[in-house]
Every structure is written in structure tokens, then in C-alpha cells.
C-alpha positions as CSV (number, residue, x, y, z in Angstrom):
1,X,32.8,10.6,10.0
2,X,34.2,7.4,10.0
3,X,32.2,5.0,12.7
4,X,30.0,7.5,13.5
5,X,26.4,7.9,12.7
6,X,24.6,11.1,11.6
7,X,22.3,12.1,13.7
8,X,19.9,12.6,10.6
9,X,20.1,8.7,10.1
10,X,19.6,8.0,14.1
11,X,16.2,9.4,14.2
12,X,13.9,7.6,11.3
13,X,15.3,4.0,12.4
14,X,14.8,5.6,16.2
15,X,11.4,6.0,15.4
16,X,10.8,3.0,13.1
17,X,12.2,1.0,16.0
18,X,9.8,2.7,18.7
19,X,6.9,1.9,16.2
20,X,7.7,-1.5,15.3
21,X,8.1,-2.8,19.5
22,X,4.7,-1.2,20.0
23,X,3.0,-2.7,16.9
24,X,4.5,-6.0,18.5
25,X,3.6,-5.4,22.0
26,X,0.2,-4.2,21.4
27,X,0.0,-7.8,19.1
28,X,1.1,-9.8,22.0
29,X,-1.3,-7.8,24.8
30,X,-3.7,-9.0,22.4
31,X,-2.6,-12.8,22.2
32,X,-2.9,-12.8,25.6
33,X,-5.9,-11.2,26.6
34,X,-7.4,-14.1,24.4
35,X,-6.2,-16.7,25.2
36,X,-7.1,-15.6,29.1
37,X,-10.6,-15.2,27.8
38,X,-10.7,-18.6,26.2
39,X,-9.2,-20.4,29.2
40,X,-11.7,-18.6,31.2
41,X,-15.4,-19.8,29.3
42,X,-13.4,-23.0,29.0
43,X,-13.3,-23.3,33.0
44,X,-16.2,-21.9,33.4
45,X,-18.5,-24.5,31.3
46,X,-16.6,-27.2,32.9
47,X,-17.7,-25.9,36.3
48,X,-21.0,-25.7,35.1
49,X,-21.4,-29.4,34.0
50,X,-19.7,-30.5,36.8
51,X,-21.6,-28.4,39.6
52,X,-24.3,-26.5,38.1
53,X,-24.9,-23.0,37.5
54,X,-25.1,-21.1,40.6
55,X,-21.7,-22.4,40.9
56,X,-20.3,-20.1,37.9
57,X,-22.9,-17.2,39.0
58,X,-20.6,-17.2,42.2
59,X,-17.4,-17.4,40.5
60,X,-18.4,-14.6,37.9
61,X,-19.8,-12.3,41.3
62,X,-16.5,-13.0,43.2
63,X,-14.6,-12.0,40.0
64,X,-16.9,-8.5,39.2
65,X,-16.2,-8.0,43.1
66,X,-12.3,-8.0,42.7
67,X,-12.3,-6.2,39.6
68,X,-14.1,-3.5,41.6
69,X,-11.7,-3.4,44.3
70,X,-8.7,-3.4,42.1
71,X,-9.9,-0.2,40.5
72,X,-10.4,1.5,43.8
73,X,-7.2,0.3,44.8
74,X,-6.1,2.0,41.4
75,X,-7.9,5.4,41.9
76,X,-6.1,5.6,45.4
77,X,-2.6,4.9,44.3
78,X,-3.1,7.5,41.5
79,X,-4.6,9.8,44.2
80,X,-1.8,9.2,46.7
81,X,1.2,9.9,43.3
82,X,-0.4,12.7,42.0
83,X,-0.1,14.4,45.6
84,X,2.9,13.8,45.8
85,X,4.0,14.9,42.4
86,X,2.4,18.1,43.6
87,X,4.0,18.0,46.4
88,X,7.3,17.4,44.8
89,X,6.6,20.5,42.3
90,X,6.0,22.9,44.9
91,X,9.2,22.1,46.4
92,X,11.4,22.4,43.9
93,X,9.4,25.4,42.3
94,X,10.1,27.1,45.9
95,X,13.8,26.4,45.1
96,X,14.2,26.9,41.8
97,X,12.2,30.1,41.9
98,X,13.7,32.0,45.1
99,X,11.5,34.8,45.7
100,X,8.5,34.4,43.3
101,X,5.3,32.7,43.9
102,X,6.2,30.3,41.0
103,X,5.6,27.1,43.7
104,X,1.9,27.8,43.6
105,X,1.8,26.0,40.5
106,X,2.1,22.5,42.5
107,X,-1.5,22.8,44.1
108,X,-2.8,21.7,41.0
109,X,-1.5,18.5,40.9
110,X,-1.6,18.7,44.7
111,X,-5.5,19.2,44.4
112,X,-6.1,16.8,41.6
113,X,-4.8,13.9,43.9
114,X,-7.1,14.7,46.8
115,X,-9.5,14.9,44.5
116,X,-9.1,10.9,43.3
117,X,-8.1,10.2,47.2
118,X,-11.6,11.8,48.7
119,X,-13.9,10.5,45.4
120,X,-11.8,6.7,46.1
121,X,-12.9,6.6,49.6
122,X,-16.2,8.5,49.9
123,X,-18.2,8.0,46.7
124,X,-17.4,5.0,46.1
125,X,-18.8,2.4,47.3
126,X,-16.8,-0.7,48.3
């Protein structure tokens, strides 16, 4: 066992590792979400002194209006990869399992993406 490490030793600091850059990351997501925030009001108010405030009740409409798009944008995308993860599945189900109707199994996924595809573009409104 010389230079080698036990595989019983591996896993703890494996998973102390894992935990530690998440604790770290999720820290740092949270640095920097406030200091957005802060920056933010900050330009905000001086836009307000400056030019009044239907000024920053544009700004804050234009922003709401982008943030609306970006999650329709975001319901699509995860409409368009879950189709063709379902896609994908039935495929290599058809292979894999050569005479079975194993392959049905990727119409789930298949469906759940049309599902987020037809709600993205039909109910809601853009």
C-alpha cells in the first residue's frame, strides 16, 4: 500500500471537499447577489434625484419586462432539452432493447417537454 490511498480514506475528504466548495459557493452567490442589490437602489435613487420618479418607474417596468422574457426564454429551452432527452431515450432504448417495447419509456420525457414548449408559447403571455 505504499503511495496508494484506501479507498475508505478517499470518500469522507471526497465528501468533506464537495461540502466545503458548496458551503463556499453558495457564500459567494450570496456576496454577490448583494452587492447587485445595493448597486442597484444606489442607481436607482441617484436617478431619481437627478430626473424624477417616473424615470425609475420606467427603469423598474423595463427591468420586470426582461425578467419576464428571460423566464419564457427559460421554460422553452427546458421544453426544447427535455424533448430531446426523450427523444434521445427512445433511441437508445430501441437499441439497447432489440425486440421489446422498452423505448416507450422515452415519451415521458418526450411529452413533458411539449408540455413546457406548448404552456411557453400559448399560456403565457409575452
Amino acid at each position: 500500500m505504499s503511495g496508494e490511498i484506501p479507498i475508505w480514506a478517499f470518500l469522507p475528504v471526497g465528501a468533506i471537499a464537495l461540502f466545503s466548495f458548496l458551503a463556499v459557493a453558495s457564500w459567494a452567490d450570496a456576496r454577490r447577489r448583494e452587492r447587485e442589490a445595493y448597486y442597484k437602489s444606489e442607481t436607482l435613487k441617484k436617478i431619481a434625484e437627478s430626473q424624477g420618479g417616473e424615470a425609475v418607474l420606467a427603469i423598474l417596468r423595463e427591468d420586470k419586462v426582461a425578467e419576464h422574457r428571460k423566464q419564457i426564454e427559460g421554460l422553452r429551452l427546458g421544453g426544447m432539452i427535455t424533448s430531446v432527452v426523450g427523444v434521445g431515450l427512445m433511441v437508445f432504448l430501441h437499441q439497447a432493447a432489440a425486440g421489446e417495447q422498452a423505448y416507450w419509456v422515452g415519451l415521458i420525457p418526450l411529452l413533458i417537454g411539449a408540455v413546457l414548449l406548448v404552456h411557453s408559447y400559448m399560456v403565457v403571455k409575452q
